[in-house]
C-alpha positions in Angstrom: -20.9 34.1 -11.4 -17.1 34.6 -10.6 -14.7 33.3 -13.2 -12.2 30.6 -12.6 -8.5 31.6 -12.7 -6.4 30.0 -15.6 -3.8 27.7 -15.1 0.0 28.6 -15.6 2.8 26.8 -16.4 5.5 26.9 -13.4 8.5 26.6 -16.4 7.5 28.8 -19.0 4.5 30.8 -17.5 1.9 30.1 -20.4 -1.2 30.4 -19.2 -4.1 27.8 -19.5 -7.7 28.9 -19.1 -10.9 27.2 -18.5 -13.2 26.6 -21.4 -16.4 24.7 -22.0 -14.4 21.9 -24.6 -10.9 20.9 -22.7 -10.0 20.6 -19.0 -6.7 22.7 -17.8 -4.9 20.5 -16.2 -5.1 18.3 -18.7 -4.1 20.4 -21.4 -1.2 21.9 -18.6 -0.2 18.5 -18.2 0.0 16.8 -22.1 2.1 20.7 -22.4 4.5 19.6 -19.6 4.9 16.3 -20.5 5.7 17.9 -24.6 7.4 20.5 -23.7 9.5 20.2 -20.5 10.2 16.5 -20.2 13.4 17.3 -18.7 11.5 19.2 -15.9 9.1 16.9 -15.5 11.2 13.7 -15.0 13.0 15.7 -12.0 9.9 16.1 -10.5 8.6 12.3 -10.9 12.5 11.3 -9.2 11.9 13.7 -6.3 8.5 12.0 -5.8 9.6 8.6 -5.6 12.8 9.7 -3.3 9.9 11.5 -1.1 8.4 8.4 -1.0 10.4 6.3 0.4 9.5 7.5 4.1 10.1 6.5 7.5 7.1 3.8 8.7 3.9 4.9 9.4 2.0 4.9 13.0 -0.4 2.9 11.7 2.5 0.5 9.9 4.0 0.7 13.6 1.0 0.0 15.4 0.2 -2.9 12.8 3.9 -4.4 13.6 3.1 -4.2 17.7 0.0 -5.9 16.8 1.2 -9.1 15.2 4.3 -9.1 17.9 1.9 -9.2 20.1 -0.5 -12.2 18.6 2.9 -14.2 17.8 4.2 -13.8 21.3 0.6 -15.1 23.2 0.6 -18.0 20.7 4.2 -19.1 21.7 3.1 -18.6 25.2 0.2 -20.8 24.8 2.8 -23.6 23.1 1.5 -23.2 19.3 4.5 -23.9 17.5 4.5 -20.9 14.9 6.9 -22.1 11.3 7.4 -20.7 8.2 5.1 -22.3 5.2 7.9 -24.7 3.2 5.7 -26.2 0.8 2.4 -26.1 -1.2 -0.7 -27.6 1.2 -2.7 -29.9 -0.7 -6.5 -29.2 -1.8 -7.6 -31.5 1.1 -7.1 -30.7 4.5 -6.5 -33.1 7.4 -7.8 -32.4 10.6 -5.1 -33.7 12.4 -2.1 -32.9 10.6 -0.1 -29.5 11.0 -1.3 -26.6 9.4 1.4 -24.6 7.4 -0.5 -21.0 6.8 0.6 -17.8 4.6 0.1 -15.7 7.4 -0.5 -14.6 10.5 -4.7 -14.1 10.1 -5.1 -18.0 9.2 -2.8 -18.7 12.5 -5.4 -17.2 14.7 -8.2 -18.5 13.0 -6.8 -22.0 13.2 -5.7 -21.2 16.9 -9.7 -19.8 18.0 -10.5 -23.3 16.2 -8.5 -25.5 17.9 -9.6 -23.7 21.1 -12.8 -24.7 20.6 -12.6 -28.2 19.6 -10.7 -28.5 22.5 
């Protein structure tokens, strides 16, 4: 059975083997975190400035999507508005329907359409 090889530490080059009690990277990272908090702050700031990326396809895709369900509701003549109050428990059947989003829109739309 081959032998794992140990873990080192990128700052200070102590090494970190496997053994049956403690996990490496465990042990590499509680030593990171004690020992070079400096080095490991840097390296949580680069993260979240890495993060911070362009949109997605599928976040583009998603966007194209909902342009597309809000532009064939307007063309059908559903009157789309922006929720400005809290609905009540009840609903009415025949009153306006302010929703959260987009998904109760078309639900209430494919509803209407069949009522009709």
């Amino acid at each position: 059975m081959a032998s794992k090889k140990p873990l080192t530490c990128p700052v200070c080059k102590k090494r970190f083997s496997y053994s049956a009690k403690t996990n490496p990277f465990a042990r590499l990272s509680k030593h990171m975190w004690s020992k070079h908090k400096t080095y490991m702050l840097k390296k949580q700031k680069s993260g979240k400035r890495k993060a911070k990326s362009k949109a997605t396809q599928l976040d583009q895709e998603l966007q194209w999507t909902d342009d597309m369900i809000i532009h064939s509701l307007q063309q059908a003549g559903i009157p789309l508005s922006m929720p400005t109050q809290q609905q009540a428990p009840y609903l009415n059947p025949y009153a306006p329907t302010q929703h959260q989003s987009i998904t109760g829109l078309v639900i209430s739309a494919f509803k209407a359409g069949q009522l009709a």
